[in-house]
N, C-alpha and C positions, 0 to 999 in steps of 0.2 A: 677312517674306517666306515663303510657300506653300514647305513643302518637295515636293521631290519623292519621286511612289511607286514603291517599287521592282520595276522587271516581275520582277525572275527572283533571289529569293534567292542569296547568296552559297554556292559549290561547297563551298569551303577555309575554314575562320577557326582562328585561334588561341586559345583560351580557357582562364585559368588559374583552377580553383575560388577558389583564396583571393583571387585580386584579386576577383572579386563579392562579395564576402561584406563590411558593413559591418565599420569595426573599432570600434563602438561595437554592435553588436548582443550581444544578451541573452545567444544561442547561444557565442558565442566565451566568454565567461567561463564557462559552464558547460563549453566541453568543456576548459578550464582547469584543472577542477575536477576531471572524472569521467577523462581520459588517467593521470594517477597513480595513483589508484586500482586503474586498469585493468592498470596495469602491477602493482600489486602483489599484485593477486587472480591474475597469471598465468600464476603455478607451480601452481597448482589446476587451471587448465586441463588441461593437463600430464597429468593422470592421468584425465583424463573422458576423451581421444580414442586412437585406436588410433595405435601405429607406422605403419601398412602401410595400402593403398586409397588410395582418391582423396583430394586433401584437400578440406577441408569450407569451408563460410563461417565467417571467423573469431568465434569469441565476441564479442572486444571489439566485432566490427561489430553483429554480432544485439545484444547489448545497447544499445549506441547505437541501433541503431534502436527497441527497445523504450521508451529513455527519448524518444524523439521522439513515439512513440504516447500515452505518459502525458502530455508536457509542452502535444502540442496536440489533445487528444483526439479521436485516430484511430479510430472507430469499431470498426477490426476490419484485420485483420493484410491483407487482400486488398487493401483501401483505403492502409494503409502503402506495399506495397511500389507500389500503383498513381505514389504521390508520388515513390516514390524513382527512377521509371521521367524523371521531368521535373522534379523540384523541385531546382536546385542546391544551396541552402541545404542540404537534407537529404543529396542527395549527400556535398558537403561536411564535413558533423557525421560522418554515418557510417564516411567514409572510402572512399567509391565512388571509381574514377575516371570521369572523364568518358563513357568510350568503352563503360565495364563495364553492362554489360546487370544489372538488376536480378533478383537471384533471387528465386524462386519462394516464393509466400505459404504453402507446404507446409513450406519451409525452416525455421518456427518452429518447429511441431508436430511434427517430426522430432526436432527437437534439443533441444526442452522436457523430455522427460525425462532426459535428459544433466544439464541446468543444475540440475532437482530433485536427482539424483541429489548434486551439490554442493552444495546447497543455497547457491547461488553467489547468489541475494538475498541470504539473513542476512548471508554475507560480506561482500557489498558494504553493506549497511546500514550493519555495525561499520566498516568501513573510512570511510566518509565519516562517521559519528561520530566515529570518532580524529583524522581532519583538523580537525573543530570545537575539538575537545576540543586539539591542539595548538594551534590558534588563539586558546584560552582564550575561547572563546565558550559554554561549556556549564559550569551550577551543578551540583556534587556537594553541594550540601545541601538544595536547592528542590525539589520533584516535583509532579507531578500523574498521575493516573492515571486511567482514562474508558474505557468501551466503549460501543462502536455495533451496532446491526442491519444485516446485508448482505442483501440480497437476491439468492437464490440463483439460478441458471440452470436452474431447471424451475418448471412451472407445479402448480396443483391438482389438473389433469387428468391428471397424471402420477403420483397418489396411488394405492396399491395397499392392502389388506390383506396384512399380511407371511405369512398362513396361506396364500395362492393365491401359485402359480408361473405364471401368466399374465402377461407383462412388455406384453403386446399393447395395443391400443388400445382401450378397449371399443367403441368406436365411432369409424372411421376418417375419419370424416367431420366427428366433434367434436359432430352433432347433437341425438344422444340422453346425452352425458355428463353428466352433471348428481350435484352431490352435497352439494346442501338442503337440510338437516335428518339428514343423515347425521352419527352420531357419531365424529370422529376424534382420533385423539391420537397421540403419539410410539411409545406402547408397544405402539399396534395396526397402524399403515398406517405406508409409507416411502411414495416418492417410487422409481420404476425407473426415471426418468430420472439421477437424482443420489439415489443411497442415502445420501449424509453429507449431506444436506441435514434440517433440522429446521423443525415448523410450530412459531412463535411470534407474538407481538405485542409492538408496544412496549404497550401499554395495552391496559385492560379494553375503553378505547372505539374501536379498533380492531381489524380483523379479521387473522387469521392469516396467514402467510406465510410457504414454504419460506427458510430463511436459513441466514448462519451468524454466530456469535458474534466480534467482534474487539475486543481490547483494547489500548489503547498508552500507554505510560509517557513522559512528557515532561519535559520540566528547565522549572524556572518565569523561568529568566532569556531567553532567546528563544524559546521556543516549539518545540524543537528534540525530535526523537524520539529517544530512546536505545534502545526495545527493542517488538515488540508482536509478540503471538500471535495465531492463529485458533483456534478450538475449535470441539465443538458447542453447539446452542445447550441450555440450562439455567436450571433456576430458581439453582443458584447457579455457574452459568460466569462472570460477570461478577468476581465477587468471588474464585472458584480463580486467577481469570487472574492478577488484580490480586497476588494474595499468592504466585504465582511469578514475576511480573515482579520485584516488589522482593528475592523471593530470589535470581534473579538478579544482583544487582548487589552488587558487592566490599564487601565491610565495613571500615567505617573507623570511627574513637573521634572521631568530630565529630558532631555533634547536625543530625539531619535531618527531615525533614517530607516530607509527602506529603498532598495537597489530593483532597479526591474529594467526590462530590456524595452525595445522603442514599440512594442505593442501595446506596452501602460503610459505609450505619451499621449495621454489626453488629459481632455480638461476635466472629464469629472473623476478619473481616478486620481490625479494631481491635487486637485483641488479638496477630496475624501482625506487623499491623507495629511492635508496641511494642516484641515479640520479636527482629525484626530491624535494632536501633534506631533505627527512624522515630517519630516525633511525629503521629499521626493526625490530622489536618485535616479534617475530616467533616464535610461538615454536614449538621448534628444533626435526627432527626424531632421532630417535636411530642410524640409519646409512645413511649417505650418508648428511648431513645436510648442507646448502647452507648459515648458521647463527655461526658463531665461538665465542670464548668467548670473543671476543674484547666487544662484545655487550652484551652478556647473562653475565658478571660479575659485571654489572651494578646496581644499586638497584633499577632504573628507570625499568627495565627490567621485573622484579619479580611485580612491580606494575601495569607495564601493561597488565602482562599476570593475575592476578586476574582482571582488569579491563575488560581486553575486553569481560570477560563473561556476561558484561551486555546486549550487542547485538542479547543474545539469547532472552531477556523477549521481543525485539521489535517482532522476530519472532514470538512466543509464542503468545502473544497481537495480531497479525496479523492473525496468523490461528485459534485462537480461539474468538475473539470477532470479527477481521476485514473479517471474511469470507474469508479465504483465502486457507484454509486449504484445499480445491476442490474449483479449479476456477468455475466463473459461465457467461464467456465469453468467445470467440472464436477469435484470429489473437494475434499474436506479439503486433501492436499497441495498438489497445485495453486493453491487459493485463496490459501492460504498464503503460497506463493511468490509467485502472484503482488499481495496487498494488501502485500507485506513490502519487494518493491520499488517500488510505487507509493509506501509512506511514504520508501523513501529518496529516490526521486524529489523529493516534500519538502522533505527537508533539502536537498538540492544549490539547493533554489528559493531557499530560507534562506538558504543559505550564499551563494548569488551576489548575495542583499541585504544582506547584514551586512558580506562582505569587498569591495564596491563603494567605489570611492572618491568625492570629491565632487562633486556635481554641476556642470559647467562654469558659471564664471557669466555 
């Protein structure tokens, strides 16, 4: 039977966000996850906002919204809050109520230097790593360690000689800018769009590009992130990163390893983490190799070199769902904060797979 159409929407309805919302959706175990958390990063709060003035949109909401922007790649914070103007679901996660008008896409960028100023990513990273780590999901003797190229949020054209104080355009029109056969390098021209931005390549056979440096330390039993930095970028930032990650992490009398590809065969990252008592997993170049068979005849060896390739899917995940793939922010800090919580982001995806019950059958 033909239903009927309705001439004149309903005036009144009643509507409760949590009755829409599946109780089988992916959403509800993750805000399972990040609500504790939230609650226990919220004495930090505490000391970012003022007594007195108006009050502000609560963190825990701006960060929920924030993990919705990574989770279903929001383009851009204008577009976020366009959703949260009519998307229940998101209402929901966030903690809108229904009637509450969506604020202002200015409200990020306001408050972004507050959250830097706590460095309230790192926070929450550790924090949802202790959750694993109580859940005994995470190896304290397994690692790997990997850096990627980010690409930065300015263009070529944005390239200066750092000798001229001209930040202007050469040309405002973009038509006559051109730079061909012009010699550049770090220690002569910046970027006066993004001054922490550095020109690199992944390769000899590829061309240049403003970026920055990121490296992350993983546990080899799920694929789980424990720590990462951003720098700039360098011929040897890849390998500093790598040999402060692992100083970072608490020393214990158990025999550990750390898996990394043939860009950490050298002598002072080898030799960092022998220091630090790691068991170097490197694999080894064809000549000149800083890793000898003492270690490569091992069968621990061979496992963690199939192992550490898991640290590509965090990359992977990261430039293709977490927005990462072209930054969409300007400075060092900033990037920082925000590739630091895009990796917890991550983990929470992890963790809502690992602590998943069975599938109904």
């Amino acid at each position: 039977m033909r239903g009927d159409l309705p001439i004149q929407p309903r005036m009144f309805a009643t509507v409760v966000l949590e009755d829409r919302i599946p109780t089988d959706h992916p959403l509800r175990a993750i805000r399972g996850l990040v609500d504790p958390i939230l609650r226990e990063v919220s004495p930090r709060f505490e000391v970012l906002y003022s007594r007195i003035g108006r009050p502000s949109v609560p963190p825990e909401c701006l960060l929920r919204a924030m993990l919705l922007q990574v989770l279903y790649t929001i383009r851009s914070e204008r577009q976020l809050v366009e959703q949260l103007e009519y998307n229940l679901l998101f209402r929901w996660f966030v903690g809108l109520d229904l009637e509450a008008p969506a604020w202002h896409a200015t409200t990020f960028t306001k408050n972004r230097q507050r959250l830097l100023d706590g460095d309230i990513a790192r926070v929450f990273l550790g924090a949802v790593v202790a959750r694993a780590d109580v859940q005994a999901l995470l190896s304290r003797d397994h690692f790997t360690v990997d850096g990627t190229l980010l690409e930065a949020f300015a263009s070529h054209k944005s390239v200066r000689p750092k000798d001229t104080d001209d930040d202007s355009p050469i040309d405002p029109g973009n038509a006559g800018v051109t730079w061909h056969g012009e010699p550049r390098s770090n220690a002569t021209h910046h970027s006066v769009t993004d001054p922490d931005a550095r020109l690199a390549r992944k390769s000899h056979n590829t061309g240049a590009i403003l970026g920055y440096q990121a490296t992350v330390l993983v546990e080899n039993r799920h694929g789980l992130i424990l720590d990462a930095v951003v720098g700039h970028v360098s011929g040897t930032a890849e390998v500093d990163h790598a040999c402060y990650l692992l100083a970072s992490q608490p020393p214990t009398a158990q025999p550990r390893t750390i898996g990394a590809d043939k860009g950490f065969d050298t002598r002072t990252f080898v030799d960092t983490a022998r220091d630090l008592g790691f068991t170097p997993h490197v694999a080894r170049k064809t000549r000149y190799s800083a890793v000898d068979g003492r270690t490569t005849r091992h069968h621990g060896y061979a496992i963690s070199q199939r192992r550490r390739k898991i640290v590509e899917e965090v990359f992977g995940w990261a430039k293709t769902v977490g927005l990462l793939k072209k930054l969409r922010h300007r400075g060092l800090a900033t990037v920082d904060w925000v590739v630091t919580f895009t990796l917890a982001c991550y983990n929470l995806v992890r963790l809502r797979t690992l602590t998943a019950g069975p599938a109904p059958a």
